[in-house]
C-alpha positions in Angstrom: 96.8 108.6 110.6 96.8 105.0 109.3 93.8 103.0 109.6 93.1 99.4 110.3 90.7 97.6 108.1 87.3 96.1 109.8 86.5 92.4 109.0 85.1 92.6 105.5 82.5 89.8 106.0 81.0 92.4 108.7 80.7 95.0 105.8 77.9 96.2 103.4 78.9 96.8 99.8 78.7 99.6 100.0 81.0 100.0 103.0 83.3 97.3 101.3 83.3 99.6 98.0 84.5 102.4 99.9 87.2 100.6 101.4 88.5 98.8 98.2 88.8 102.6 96.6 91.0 103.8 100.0 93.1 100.6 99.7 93.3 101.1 95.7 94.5 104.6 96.3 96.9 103.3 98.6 98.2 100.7 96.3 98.6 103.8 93.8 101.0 105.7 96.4 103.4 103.0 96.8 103.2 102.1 92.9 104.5 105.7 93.0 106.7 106.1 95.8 108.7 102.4 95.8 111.9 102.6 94.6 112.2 98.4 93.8 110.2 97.3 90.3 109.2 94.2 91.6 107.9 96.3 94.7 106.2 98.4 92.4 104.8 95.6 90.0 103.1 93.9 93.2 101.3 96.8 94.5 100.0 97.1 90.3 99.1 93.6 90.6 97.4 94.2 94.0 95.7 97.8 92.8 94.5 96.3 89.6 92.6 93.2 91.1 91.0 96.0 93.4 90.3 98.2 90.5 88.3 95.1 89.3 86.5 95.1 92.3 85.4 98.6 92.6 84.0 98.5 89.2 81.9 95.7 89.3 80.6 96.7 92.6 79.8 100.1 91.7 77.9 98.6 88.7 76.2 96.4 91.0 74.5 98.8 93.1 74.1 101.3 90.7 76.5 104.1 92.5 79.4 106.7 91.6 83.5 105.2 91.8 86.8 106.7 92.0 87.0 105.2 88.2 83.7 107.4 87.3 83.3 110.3 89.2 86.9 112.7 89.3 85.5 114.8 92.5 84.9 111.7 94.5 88.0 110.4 93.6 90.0 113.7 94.7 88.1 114.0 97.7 89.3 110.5 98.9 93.1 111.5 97.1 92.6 114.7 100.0 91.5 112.2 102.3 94.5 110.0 102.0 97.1 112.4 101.5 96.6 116.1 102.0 100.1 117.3 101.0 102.3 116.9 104.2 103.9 114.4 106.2 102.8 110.4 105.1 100.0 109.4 103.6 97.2 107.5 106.1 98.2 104.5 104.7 95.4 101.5 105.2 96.5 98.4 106.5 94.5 95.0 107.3 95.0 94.7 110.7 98.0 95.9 113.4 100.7 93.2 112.4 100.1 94.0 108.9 101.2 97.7 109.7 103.6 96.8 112.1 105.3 94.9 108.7 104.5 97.4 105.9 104.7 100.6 107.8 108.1 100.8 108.0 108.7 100.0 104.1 106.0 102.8 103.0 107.9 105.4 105.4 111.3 104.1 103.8 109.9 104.1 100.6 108.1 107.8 100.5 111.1 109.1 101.8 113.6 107.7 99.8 117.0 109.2 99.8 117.9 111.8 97.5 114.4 112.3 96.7 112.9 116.0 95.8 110.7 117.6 98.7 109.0 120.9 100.5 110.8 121.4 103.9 108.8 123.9 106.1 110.7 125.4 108.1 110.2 128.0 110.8 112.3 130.4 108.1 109.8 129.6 105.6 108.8 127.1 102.7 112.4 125.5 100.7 113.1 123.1 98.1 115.0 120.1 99.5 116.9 116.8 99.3 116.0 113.9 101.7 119.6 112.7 103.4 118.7 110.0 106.1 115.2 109.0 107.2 114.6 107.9 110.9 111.7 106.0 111.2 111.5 105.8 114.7 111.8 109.5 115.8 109.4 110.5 112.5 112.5 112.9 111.2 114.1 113.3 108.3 117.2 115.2 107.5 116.9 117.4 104.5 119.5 119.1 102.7 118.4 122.8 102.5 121.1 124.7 100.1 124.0 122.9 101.3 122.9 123.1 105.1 121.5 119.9 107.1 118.3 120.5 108.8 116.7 117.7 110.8 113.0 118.3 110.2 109.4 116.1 111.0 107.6 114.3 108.4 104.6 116.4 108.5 107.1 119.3 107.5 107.6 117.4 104.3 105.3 117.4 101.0 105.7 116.3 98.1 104.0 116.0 94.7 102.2 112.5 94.1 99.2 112.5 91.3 
């Protein structure tokens, strides 16, 4: 489920710290995932001003990060992407995901990429064919055999 970000003039710090770490993680999934370096070098850019942000926040009121505490980061890691389908990307408002959405789909299922297909037979290592973004499919080579399947019945590894 991707979630649209609330005005951050309407936020507490504390509310505005815990959105910079879910966009910063999201940053970090498409510095994995994009296949383009200067795709990848913007969302660094982009992660590392937030990563900025985070810490002098956190140092400001005196609370745990992602940067300081590892459970709180996985627990938000879990929150963002537990293992199947896409990742709830965060986006600033509905035309911003309406833009991006369709490159972070593209992107974390690139062609020829390594996957989990789970099928009804079971649990297989596959290759990603052809992505269709608008039915939410992909078609995964399963040991030589086509199999159309949905996104949540992909996973793949990330951090």
């Amino acid at each position: 489920m991707n979630q649209i970000v609330k005005s951050s003039r309407k936020l507490s710090l504390l509310e505005l710290l815990k959105i910079l770490q879910y966009e910063y993680l999201c940053c970090d999934i498409r510095i994995i995932t994009y296949v383009n370096e200067k795709h990848r070098d913007y969302w660094a850019k982009i992660a590392s001003f937030k990563k900025e942000k985070i810490i002098n926040i956190a140092k400001k009121k005196e609370v745990e990060s992602i940067f300081s505490d590892e459970r709180l980061m996985n627990n938000m890691k879990s929150t963002i992407y537990a293992g199947f389908g896409l990742p709830a990307f965060m986006y600033k408002d509905e035309a911003d995901r309406e833009r991006q959405e369709k490159w972070d789909v593209l992107n974390f299922f690139y062609k020829n990429n390594k996957v989990t297909a789970h099928t009804t037979k079971g649990k297989f290592e596959a290759i990603i064919i052809y992505v269709d973004v608008l039915k939410k499919s992909i078609i995964v080579d399963i040991k030589g055999e086509d199999v159309i399947i949905e996104f949540e019945q992909i996973s793949r590894s990330l951090w």
